[in-house]
C-alpha positions in Angstrom: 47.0 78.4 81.9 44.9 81.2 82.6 41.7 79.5 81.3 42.6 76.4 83.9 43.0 79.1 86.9 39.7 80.8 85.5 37.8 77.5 85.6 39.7 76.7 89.0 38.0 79.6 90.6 34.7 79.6 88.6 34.4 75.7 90.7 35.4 77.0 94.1 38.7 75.3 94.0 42.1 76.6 94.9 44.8 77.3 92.1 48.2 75.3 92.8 50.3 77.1 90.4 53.7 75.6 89.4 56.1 79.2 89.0 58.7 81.1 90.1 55.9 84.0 92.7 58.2 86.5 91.4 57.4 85.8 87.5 55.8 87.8 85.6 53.7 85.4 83.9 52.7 83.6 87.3 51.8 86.8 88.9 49.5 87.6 85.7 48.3 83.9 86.0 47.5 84.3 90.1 45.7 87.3 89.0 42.9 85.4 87.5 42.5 83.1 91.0 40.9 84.0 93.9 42.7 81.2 95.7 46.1 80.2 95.1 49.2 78.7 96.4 52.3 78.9 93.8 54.7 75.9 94.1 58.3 76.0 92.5 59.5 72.8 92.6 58.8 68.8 94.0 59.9 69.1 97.2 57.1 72.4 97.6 54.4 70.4 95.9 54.9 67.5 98.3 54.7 70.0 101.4 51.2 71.0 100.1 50.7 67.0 99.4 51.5 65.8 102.6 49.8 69.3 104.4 46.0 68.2 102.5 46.5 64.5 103.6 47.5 64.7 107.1 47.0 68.4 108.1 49.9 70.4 109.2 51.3 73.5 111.7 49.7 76.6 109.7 51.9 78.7 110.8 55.0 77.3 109.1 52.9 76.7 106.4 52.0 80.4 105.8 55.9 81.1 106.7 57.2 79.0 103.4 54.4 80.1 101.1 54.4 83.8 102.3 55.2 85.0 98.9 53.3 82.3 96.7 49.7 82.3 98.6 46.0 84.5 98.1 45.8 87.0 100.3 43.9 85.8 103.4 45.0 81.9 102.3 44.0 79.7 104.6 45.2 75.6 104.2 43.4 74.1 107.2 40.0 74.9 104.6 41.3 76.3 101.2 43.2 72.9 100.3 40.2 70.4 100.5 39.5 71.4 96.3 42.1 72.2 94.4 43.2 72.6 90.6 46.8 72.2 88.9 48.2 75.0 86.6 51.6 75.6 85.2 53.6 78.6 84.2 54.8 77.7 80.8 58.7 78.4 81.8 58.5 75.3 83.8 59.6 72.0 83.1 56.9 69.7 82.2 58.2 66.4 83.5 58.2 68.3 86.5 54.7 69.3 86.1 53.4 66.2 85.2 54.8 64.6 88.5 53.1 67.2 90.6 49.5 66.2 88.9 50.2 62.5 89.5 51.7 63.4 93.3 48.3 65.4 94.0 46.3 62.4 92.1 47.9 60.5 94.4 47.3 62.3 97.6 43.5 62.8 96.8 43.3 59.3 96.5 44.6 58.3 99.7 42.2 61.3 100.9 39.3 59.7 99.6 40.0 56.4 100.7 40.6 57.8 104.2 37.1 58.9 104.0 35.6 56.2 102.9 37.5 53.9 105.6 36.3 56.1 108.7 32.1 56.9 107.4 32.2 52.7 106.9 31.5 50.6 104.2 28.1 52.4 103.1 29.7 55.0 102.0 32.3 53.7 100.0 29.3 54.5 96.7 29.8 57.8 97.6 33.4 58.3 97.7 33.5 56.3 94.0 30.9 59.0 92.8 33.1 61.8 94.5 35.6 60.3 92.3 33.7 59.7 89.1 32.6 63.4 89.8 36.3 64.3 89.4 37.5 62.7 86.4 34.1 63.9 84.8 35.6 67.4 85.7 39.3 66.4 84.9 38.2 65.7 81.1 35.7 68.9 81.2 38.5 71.2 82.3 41.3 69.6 80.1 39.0 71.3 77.1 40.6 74.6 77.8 44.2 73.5 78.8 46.5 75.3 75.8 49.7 73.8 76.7 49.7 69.5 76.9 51.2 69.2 80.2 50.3 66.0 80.6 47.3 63.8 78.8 44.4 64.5 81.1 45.3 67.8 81.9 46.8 70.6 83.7 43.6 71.9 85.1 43.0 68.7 86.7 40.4 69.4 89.5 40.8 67.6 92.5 38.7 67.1 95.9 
């Protein structure tokens, strides 16, 4: 987990860390991020979902995550690359349903994109994407615990 967070910051992306804030072992994992946002359960997870695919008050947003974010954490501009991680106490079914809900929200992101910059860009949004399964497979290389098959450092936009 630490190795995912480490390669997380080493690509400029935020750390979405699925923990408890107050554990020890997600505290020692948020360590290694300069950018983080720890998420305990679905419901938080699709609060950050739904806050990187359609924006969101920033406010209430700093409000619910005042324990669980970087210092400084901004989500109008720290959510636009982002990186899953788990704290090993948590259930993996659980885990595994946050990487496919962010998959799925960086998707729709991308497609977004594509949709308003018209149909000439549409190569470049499948070579953003190309870009981050090439990533996804790098950074499952250093993943220790099989959350799910690609990985639990899966890097997103």
């Amino acid at each position: 987990m630490w190795n995912a967070v480490d390669t997380h910051t080493k690509k400029s992306c935020t750390s979405i860390i699925h923990g408890k804030y107050s554990h020890e072992e997600t505290i020692a994992t948020a360590s290694f991020a300069t950018q983080y946002v720890i998420v305990k359960d679905l419901k938080e997870a699709q609060y950050v979902c739904d806050y990187i695919l359609n924006g969101g008050n920033k406010e209430e947003f700093l409000k619910m995550f005042s324990k669980a974010v970087s210092k400084g954490f901004d989500p109008d501009t720290m959510l636009d690359r982002v990186g899953l991680a788990n704290q090993t106490t948590m259930l993996k079914g659980e885990t595994e349903q946050m990487g496919k809900m962010l998959e799925a929200t960086i998707m729709k992101k991308c497609v977004r994109w594509c949709c308003v910059k018209g149909r000439g860009q549409s190569l470049c949004c499948s070579g953003l994407l190309q870009k981050q399964l090439d990533t996804l497979h790098e950074a499952s290389a250093h993943v220790r615990s099989p959350v799910f098959t690609s990985s639990s450092a899966a890097l997103w936009l």
